[in-house]
C-alpha positions, 0 to 999 in steps of 0.5 A: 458515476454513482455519488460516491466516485470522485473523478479527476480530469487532467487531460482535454481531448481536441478531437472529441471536445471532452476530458479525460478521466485519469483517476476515479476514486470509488471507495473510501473507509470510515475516516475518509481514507481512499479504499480503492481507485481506478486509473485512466485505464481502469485498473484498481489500486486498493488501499488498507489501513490500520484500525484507526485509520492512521496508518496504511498497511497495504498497497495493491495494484490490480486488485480490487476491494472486493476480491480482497473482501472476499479474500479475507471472508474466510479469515479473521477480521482485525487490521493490524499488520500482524492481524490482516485478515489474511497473509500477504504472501495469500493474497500475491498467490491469489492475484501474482499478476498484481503489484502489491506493497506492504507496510508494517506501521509504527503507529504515531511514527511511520513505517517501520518495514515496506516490502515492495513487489519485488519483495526487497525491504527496507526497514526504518529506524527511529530515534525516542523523538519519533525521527528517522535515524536510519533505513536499511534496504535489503534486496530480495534475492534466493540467497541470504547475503548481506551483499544485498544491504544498503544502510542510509544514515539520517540523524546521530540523534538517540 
């Protein structure tokens, strides 16, 4: 383990006297956000954040940060969601084995759209305070039916 990776050691092993290792964390950006992590057993999770690092914008399990450098080499190279150096729709046809979320920030607030892996979304409503007044989930399916919507209701405020 280089001077970079940070472990946790959550579980003893009688048989062997040792610890195990649960989560590595083996990169981390700028402002000190994780960049990737690999679990006990040793599949990467990778993180992207927004440019000032306040936001994250991308989940990707299965992937690691260098498969998506090299991914986004031949691309532009701003962070924002509508500016990832790359589609997201790119990056699950160049890994579909991998569980990838994305998130669509507003910056200051929180999110604005997660699509999970399964493609379903839930879109956030907020009100001019900056507090959460309503999501919306909609369920990815080939058809465009509002059968799939459910509305939560969190707040009257505007």
């Amino acid at each position: 383990i280089d001077k970079k990776t940070f472990s946790i050691f959550v579980s003893y092993d009688k048989k062997t006297s040792s610890w195990k290792r649960e989560i590595s964390f083996t990169s981390y950006d700028s402002y000190g956000n994780i960049k990737e992590l690999y679990d006990s057993q040793r599949i990467p999770t990778s993180y992207l954040w927004s440019s000032d690092g306040q936001e994250l914008v991308l989940q990707a399990k299965g992937i690691t940060q260098q498969q998506i450098t090299q991914l986004s080499q031949s691309n532009t190279s701003p962070q924002e969601w509508s500016q990832i150096p790359f589609s997201v729709q790119a990056l699950r046809n160049a890994y579909p084995l991998a569980e990838i979320t994305a998130i669509e920030p507003i910056p200051g607030i929180g999110p604005a759209r997660i699509e999970d892996i399964q493609l379903n979304n839930t879109y956030f409503t907020y009100t001019r305070w900056g507090k959460l007044k309503y999501s919306k989930f909609l369920k990815h399916t080939s058809s465009a039916s509002t059968d799939n919507l459910i509305t939560n209701n969190y707040s009257n405020d505007n």
